[in-house]
MARLUMKOL-86332 format. One record per residue (C-alpha): x, y, z; residue number from 1. Coordinates in steps of 0.25 Angstrom, whole numbers, always signed. Layout:
residues N
east=X&north=Y&up=Z&k=NUM;
...
end
This chain:
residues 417
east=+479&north=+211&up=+548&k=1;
east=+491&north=+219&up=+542&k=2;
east=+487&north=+228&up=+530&k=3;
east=+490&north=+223&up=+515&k=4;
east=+500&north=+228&up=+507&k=5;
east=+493&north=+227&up=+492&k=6;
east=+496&north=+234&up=+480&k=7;
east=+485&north=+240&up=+474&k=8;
east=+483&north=+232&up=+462&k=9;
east=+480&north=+219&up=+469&k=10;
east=+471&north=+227&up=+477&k=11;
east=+463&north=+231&up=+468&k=12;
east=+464&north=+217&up=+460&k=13;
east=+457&north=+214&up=+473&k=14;
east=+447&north=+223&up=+474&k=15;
east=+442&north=+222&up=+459&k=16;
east=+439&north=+207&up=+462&k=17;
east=+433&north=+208&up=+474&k=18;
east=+424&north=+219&up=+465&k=19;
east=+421&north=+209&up=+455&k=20;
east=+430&north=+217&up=+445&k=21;
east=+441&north=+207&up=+445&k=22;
east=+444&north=+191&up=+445&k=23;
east=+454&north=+186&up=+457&k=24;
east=+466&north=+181&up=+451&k=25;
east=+465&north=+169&up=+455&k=26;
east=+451&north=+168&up=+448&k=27;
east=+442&north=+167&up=+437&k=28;
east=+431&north=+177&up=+433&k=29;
east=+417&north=+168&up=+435&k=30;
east=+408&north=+173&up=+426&k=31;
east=+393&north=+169&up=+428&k=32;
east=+381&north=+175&up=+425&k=33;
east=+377&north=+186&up=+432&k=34;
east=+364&north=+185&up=+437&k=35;
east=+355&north=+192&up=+448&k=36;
east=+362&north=+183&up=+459&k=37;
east=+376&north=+184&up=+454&k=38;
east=+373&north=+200&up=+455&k=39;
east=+369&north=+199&up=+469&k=40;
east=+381&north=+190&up=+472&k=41;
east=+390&north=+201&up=+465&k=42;
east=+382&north=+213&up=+474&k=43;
east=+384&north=+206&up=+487&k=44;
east=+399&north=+204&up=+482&k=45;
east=+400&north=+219&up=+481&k=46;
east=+391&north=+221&up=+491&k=47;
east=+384&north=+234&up=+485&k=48;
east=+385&north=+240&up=+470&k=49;
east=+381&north=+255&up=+468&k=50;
east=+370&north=+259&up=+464&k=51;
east=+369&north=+271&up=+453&k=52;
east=+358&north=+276&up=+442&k=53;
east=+367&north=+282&up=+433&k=54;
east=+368&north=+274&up=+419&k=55;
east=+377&north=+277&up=+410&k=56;
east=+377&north=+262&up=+406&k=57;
east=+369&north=+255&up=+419&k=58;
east=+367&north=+258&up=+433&k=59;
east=+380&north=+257&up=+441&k=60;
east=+375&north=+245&up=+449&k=61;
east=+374&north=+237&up=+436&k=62;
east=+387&north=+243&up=+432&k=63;
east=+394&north=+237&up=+443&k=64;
east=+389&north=+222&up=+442&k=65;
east=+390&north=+224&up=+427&k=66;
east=+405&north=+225&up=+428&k=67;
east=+406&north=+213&up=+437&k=68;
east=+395&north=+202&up=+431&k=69;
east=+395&north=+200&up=+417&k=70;
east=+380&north=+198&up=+413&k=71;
east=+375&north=+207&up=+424&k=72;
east=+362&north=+214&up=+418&k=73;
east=+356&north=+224&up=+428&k=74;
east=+342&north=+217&up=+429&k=75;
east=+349&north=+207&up=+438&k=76;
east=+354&north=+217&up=+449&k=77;
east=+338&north=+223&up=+448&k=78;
east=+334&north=+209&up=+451&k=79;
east=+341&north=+208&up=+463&k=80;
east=+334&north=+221&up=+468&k=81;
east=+321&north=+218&up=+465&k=82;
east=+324&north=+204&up=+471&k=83;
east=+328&north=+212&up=+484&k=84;
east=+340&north=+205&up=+485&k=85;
east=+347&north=+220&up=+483&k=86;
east=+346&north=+232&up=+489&k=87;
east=+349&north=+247&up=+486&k=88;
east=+355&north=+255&up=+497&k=89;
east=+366&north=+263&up=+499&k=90;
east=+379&north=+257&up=+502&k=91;
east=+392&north=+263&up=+495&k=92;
east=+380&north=+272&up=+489&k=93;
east=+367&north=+267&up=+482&k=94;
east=+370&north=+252&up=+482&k=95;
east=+365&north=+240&up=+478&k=96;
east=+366&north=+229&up=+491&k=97;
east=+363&north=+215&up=+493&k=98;
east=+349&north=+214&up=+501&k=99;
east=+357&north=+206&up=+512&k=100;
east=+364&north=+220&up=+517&k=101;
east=+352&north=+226&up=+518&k=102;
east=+354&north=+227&up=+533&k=103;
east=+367&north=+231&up=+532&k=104;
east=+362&north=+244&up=+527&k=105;
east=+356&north=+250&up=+539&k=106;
east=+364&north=+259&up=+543&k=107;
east=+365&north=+264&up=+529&k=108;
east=+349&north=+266&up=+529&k=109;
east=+348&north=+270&up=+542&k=110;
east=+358&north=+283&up=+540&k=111;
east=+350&north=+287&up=+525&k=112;
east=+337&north=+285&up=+532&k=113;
east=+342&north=+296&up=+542&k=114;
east=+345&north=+303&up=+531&k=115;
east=+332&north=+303&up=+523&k=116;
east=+324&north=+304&up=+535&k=117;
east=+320&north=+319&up=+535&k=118;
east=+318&north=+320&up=+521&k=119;
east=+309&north=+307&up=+521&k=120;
east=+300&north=+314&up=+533&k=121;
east=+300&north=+326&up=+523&k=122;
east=+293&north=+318&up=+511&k=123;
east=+286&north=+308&up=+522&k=124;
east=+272&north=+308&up=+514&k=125;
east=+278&north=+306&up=+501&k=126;
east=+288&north=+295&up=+507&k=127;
east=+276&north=+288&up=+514&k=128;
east=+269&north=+287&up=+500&k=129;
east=+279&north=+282&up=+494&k=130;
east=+282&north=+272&up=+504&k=131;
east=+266&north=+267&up=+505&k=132;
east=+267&north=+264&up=+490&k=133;
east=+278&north=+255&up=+491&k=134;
east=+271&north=+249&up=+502&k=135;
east=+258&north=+246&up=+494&k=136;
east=+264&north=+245&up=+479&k=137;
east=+280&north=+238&up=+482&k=138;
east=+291&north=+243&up=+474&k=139;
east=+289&north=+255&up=+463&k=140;
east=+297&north=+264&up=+456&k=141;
east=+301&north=+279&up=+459&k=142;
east=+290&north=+281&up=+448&k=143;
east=+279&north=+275&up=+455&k=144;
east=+276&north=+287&up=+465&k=145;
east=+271&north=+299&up=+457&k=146;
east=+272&north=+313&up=+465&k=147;
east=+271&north=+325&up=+459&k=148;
east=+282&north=+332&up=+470&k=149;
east=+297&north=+334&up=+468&k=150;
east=+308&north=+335&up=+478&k=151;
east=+322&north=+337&up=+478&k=152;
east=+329&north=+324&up=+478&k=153;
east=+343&north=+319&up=+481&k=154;
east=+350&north=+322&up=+469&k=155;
east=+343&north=+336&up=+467&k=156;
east=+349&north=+348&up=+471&k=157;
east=+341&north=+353&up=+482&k=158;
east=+339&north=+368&up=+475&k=159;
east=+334&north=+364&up=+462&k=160;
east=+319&north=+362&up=+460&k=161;
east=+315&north=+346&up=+466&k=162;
east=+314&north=+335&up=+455&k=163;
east=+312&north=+321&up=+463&k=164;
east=+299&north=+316&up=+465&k=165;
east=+297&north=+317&up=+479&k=166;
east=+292&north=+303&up=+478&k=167;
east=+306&north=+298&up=+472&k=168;
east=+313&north=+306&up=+484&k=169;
east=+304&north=+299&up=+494&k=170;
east=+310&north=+286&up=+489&k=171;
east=+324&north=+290&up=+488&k=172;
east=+324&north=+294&up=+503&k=173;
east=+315&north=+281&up=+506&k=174;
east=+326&north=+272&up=+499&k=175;
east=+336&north=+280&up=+507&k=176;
east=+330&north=+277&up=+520&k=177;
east=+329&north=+263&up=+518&k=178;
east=+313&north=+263&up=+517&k=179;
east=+311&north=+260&up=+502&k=180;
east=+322&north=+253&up=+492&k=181;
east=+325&north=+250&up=+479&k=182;
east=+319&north=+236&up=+476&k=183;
east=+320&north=+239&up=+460&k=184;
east=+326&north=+243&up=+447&k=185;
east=+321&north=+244&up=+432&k=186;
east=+332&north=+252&up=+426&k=187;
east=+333&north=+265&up=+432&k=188;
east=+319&north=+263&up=+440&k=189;
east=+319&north=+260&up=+455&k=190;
east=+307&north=+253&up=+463&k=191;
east=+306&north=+255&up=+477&k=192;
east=+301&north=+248&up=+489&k=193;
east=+298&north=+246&up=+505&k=194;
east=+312&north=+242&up=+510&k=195;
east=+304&north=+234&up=+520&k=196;
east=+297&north=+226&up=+510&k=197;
east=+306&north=+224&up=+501&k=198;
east=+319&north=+219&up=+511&k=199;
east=+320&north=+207&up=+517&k=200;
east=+313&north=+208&up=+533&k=201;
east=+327&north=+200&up=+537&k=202;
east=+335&north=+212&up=+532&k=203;
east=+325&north=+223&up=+536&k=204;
east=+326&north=+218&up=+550&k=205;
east=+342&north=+217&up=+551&k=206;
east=+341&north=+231&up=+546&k=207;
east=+332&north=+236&up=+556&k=208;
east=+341&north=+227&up=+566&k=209;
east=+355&north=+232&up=+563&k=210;
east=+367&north=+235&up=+572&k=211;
east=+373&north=+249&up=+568&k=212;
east=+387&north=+243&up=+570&k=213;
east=+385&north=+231&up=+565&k=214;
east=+377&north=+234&up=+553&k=215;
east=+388&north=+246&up=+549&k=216;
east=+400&north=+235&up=+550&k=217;
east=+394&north=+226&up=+541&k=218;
east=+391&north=+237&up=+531&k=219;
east=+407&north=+239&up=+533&k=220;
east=+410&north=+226&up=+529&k=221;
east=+400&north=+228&up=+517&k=222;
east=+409&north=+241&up=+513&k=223;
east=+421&north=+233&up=+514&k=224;
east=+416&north=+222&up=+505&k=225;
east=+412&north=+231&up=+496&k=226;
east=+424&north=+237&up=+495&k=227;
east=+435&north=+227&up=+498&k=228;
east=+445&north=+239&up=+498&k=229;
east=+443&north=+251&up=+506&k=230;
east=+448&north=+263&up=+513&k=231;
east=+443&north=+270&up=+526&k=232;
east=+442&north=+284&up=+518&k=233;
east=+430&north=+278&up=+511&k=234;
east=+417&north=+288&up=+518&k=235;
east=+407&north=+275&up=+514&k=236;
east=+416&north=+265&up=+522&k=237;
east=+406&north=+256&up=+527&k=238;
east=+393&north=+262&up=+520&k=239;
east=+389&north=+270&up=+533&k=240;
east=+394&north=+286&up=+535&k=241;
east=+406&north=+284&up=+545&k=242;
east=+417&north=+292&up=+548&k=243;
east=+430&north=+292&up=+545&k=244;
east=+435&north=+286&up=+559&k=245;
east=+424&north=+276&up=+557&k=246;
east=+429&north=+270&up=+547&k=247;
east=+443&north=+269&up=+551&k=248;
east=+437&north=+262&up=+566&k=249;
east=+429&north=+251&up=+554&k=250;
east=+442&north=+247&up=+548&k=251;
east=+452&north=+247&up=+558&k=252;
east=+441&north=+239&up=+569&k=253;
east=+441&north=+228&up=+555&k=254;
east=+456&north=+230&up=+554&k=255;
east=+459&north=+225&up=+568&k=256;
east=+446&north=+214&up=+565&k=257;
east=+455&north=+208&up=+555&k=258;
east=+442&north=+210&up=+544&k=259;
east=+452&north=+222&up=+536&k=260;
east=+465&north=+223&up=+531&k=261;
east=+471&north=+235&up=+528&k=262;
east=+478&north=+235&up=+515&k=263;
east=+491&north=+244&up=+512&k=264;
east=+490&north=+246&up=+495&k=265;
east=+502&north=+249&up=+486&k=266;
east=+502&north=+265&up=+483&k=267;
east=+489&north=+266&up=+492&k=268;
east=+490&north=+279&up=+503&k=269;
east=+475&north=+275&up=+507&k=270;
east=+474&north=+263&up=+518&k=271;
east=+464&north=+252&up=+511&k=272;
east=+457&north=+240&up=+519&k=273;
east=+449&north=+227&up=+515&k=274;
east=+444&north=+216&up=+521&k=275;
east=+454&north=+204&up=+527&k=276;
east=+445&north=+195&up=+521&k=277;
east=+451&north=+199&up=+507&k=278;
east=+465&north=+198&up=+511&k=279;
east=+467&north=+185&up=+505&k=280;
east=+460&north=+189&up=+492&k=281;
east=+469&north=+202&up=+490&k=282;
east=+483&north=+192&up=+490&k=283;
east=+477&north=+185&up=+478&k=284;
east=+477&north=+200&up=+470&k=285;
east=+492&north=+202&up=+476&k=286;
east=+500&north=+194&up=+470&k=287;
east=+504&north=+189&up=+455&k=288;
east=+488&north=+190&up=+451&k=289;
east=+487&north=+205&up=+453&k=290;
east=+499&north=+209&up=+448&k=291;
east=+495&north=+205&up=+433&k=292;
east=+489&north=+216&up=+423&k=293;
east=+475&north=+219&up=+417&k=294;
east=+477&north=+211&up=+406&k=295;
east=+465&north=+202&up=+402&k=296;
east=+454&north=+209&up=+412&k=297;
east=+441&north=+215&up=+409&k=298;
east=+436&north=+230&up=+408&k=299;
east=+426&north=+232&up=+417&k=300;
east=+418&north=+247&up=+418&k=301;
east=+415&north=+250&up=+432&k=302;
east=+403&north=+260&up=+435&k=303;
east=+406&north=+273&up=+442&k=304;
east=+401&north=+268&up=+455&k=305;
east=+406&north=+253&up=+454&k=306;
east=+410&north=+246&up=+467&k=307;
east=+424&north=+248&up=+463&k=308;
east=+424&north=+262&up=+463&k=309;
east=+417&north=+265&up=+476&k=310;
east=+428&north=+271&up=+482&k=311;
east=+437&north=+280&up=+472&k=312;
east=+449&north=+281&up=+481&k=313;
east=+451&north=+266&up=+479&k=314;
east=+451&north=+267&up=+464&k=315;
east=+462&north=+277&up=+466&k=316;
east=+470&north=+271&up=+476&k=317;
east=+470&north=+256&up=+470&k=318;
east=+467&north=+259&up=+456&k=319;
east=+472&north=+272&up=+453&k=320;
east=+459&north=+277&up=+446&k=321;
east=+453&north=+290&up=+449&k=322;
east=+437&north=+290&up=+447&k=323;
east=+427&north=+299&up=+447&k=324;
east=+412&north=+296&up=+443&k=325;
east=+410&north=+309&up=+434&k=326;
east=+394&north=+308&up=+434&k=327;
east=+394&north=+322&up=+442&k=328;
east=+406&north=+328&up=+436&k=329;
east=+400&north=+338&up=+424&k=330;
east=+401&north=+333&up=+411&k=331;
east=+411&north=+343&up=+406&k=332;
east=+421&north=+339&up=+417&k=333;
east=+419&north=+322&up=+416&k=334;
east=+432&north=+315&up=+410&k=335;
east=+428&north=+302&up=+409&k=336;
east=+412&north=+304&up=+409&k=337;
east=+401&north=+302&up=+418&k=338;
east=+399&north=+287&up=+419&k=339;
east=+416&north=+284&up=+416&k=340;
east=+415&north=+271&up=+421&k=341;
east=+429&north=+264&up=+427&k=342;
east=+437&north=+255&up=+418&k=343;
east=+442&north=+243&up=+425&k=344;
east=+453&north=+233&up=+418&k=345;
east=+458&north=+223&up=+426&k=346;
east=+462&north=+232&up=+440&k=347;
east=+464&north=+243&up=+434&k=348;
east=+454&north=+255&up=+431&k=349;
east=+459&north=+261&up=+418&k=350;
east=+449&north=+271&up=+414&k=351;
east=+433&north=+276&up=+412&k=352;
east=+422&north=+272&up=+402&k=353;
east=+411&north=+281&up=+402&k=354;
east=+399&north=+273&up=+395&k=355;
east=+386&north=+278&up=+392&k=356;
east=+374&north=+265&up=+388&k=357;
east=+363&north=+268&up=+378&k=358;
east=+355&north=+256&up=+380&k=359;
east=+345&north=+261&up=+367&k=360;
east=+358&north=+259&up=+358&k=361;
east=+364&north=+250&up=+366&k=362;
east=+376&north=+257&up=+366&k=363;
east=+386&north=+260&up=+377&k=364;
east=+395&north=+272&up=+373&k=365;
east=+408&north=+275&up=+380&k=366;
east=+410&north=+292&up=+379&k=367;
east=+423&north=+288&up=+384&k=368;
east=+433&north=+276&up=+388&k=369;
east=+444&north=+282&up=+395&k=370;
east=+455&north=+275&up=+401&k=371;
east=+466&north=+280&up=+411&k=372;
east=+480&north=+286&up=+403&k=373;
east=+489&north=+275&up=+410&k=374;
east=+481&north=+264&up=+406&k=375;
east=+488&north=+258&up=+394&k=376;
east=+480&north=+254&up=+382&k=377;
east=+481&north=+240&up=+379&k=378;
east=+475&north=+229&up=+367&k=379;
east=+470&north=+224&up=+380&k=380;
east=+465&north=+234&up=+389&k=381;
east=+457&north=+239&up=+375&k=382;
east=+452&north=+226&up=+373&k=383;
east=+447&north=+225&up=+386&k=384;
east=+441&north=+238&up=+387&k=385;
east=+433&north=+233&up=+375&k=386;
east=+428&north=+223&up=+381&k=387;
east=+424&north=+231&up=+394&k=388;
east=+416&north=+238&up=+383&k=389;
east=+408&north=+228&up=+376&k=390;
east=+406&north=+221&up=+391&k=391;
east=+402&north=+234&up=+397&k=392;
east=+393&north=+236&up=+385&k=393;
east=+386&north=+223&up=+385&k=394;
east=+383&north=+222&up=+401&k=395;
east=+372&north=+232&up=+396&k=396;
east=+368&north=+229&up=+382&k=397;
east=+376&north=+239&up=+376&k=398;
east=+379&north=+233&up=+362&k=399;
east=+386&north=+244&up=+357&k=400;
east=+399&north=+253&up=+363&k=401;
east=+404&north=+266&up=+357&k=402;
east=+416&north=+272&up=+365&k=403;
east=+418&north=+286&up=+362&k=404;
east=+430&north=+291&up=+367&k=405;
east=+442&north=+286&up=+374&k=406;
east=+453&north=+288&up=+381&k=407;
east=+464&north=+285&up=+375&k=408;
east=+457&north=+288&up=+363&k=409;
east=+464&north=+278&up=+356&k=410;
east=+456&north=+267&up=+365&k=411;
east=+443&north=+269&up=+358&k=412;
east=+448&north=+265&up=+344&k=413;
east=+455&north=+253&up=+351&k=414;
east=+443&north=+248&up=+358&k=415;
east=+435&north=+248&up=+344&k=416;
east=+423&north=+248&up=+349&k=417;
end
């Protein structure tokens, strides 16, 4: 197949619908109410969402289906876990998976448990009792296992004095190799279980089963789905560790199969790739339909470590926005705040809003809305920035808003809120 000549804002027209971020042209928006199975539906759609504790408003995962599904309500996504029609696993990170890929994970488990294994011998005795009480009691709580030893844990550093339980560290590594999962959540709480008794034997038996090769290029084929657009710079190109030659052979072996097309973008230096099969669907963004401006589309927040911004050379090449997630940055260097949250209108990301939920005044405060110099200040866009707002807001029963500061300043006077 020769490559496509496409100019970027059809491209990315593109890959905000297939992301759930934008209607077709040719469509209308359906709206349903979301429930447990429509959240499923949604998850296999994007085949993984992130997972992530920070809560400046909610978890990331709920972040992400709350800017997709109107209605969503966190318990619904905590259903599916506990119905084990999920899994947690690492995928583009910590992820949430349909349980049907489980297998499809192998080679994934199978390189963190030869990771784990030598600090898991380490702490054998305290990993063996943890792993009898799951045995006889089912699922509990990091809580559950009391232990009066600390050890340094992932996130310590290494010279300071130990902090984990060395319970709560013998589950990390247990999750990590594949032996205990998370089958729960209650808010910020996680309960664990045996992965053998709470999988399904069909799906524990592919895993055990699996063709390295085979197995690895349907996890490509996962990535690319997930993805939609992509280039072979990408170190997580296929959710396995590869090299670079590697994954040029993956895509030029589907190139010459016909399953890729190599797309040639407007102002684009970096070489981009997506599936054939979405050819046809990328003509439909390319002509009259795509050419139209923002007018009349939604604001939509996008969490740090939404599906859309795995990959933060693409937001620069087809949207021209430089992000950087500024949770590690010091305080007194952050320009935007530590949970600046994207601004999407129509195809177009025009700025930050870094928002804060205190669910005891049920109030969501904004330190600060910023949007980009270039973006030009409309009735419109102001009008729908407020209703991003007051949507934003009411996803988590936040039933008041306070912005403090804008960018332009003049924006927070307009916005009267």
């Amino acid at each position: 197949m020769p490559s496509i000549r496409i100019d970027r804002k059809a491209l990315r027209r593109f890959l905000l619908h297939t992301q759930h971020l934008l209607p077709a042209p040719s469509s209308l928006p359906v709206t349903e109410t979301p429930s447990s199975h429509t959240v499923l539906h949604m998850i296999r759609s994007l085949v993984a969402v992130q997972l992530d504790p920070v809560s400046a408003v909610a978890p990331n995962q709920h972040l992400v289906l709350a800017a997709r599904m109107a209605g969503y309500q966190p318990k619904m996504l905590e259903e599916l876990l506990a119905e084990h029609k999920v899994f947690e696993y690492l995928a583009n990170a910590a992820c949430v998976i349909p349980m049907e890929d489980y297998p499809l994970y192998e080679p994934v488990r199978e390189r963190r448990r030869n990771a784990v294994q030598d600090r898991l011998k380490d702490m054998e005795p305290v990993a063996q009792a943890v792993l009898a009480r799951l045995q006889a009691e089912g699922p509990l709580p990091s809580r559950a296992f009391q232990s009066g030893a600390k050890v340094t844990g992932y996130w310590e550093n290494p010279n300071d004095i130990p902090r984990t339980k060395d319970t709560s560290h013998a589950l990390t590594l247990l999750v990590d190799a594949g032996i205990v999962r998370v089958v729960g959540r209650k808010g910020t709480e996680r309960f664990f279980a045996l992965t053998d008794m709470t999988v399904p034997n069909e799906l524990l038996q592919k895993a055990a089963s699996f063709d390295p090769a085979d197995v690895r290029s349907k996890l490509l084929d996962k990535y690319i789905r997930a993805y939609r657009v992509f280039d072979a710079q990408d170190p997580r190109l296929g959710w396995v560790k590869s090299s670079a030659s590697e994954r040029k052979s993956w895509i030029e072996s589907r190139l010459q199969a016909g399953q890729l097309a190599a797309l040639e973008i407007e102002d684009v230096a970096r070489p981009y790739y997506m599936p054939a099969a979405d050819v046809e669907m990328l003509q439909e963004f390319s002509g009259q339909s795509a050419a139209g401006g923002n007018e009349g589309s939604p604001v939509i927040f996008l969490p740090p470590l939404d599906n859309l911004l795995w990959r933060r050379e693409r937001l620069a090449d087809l949207f021209g926005f430089h992000y950087r997630w500024e949770i590690y940055t010091p305080a007194v260097k952050r320009r935007y705040g530590y949970y600046a949250m994207p601004i999407l209108h129509g195809d177009e990301l025009i700025g930050r809003m870094d928002p804060r939920l205190d669910r005891k005044s049920s109030t969501l405060s904004v330190p600060l809305l910023q949007l980009d110099e270039h973006i030009q200040m409309t009735d419109e866009l102001v009008e729908a920035l407020r209703g991003g707002l007051v949507r934003f807001a009411a996803s988590f029963q936040a039933e008041h808003i306070t912005v403090e500061r804008t960018e332009p300043s003049a924006l927070k006077e307009m916005l009267s809120i």
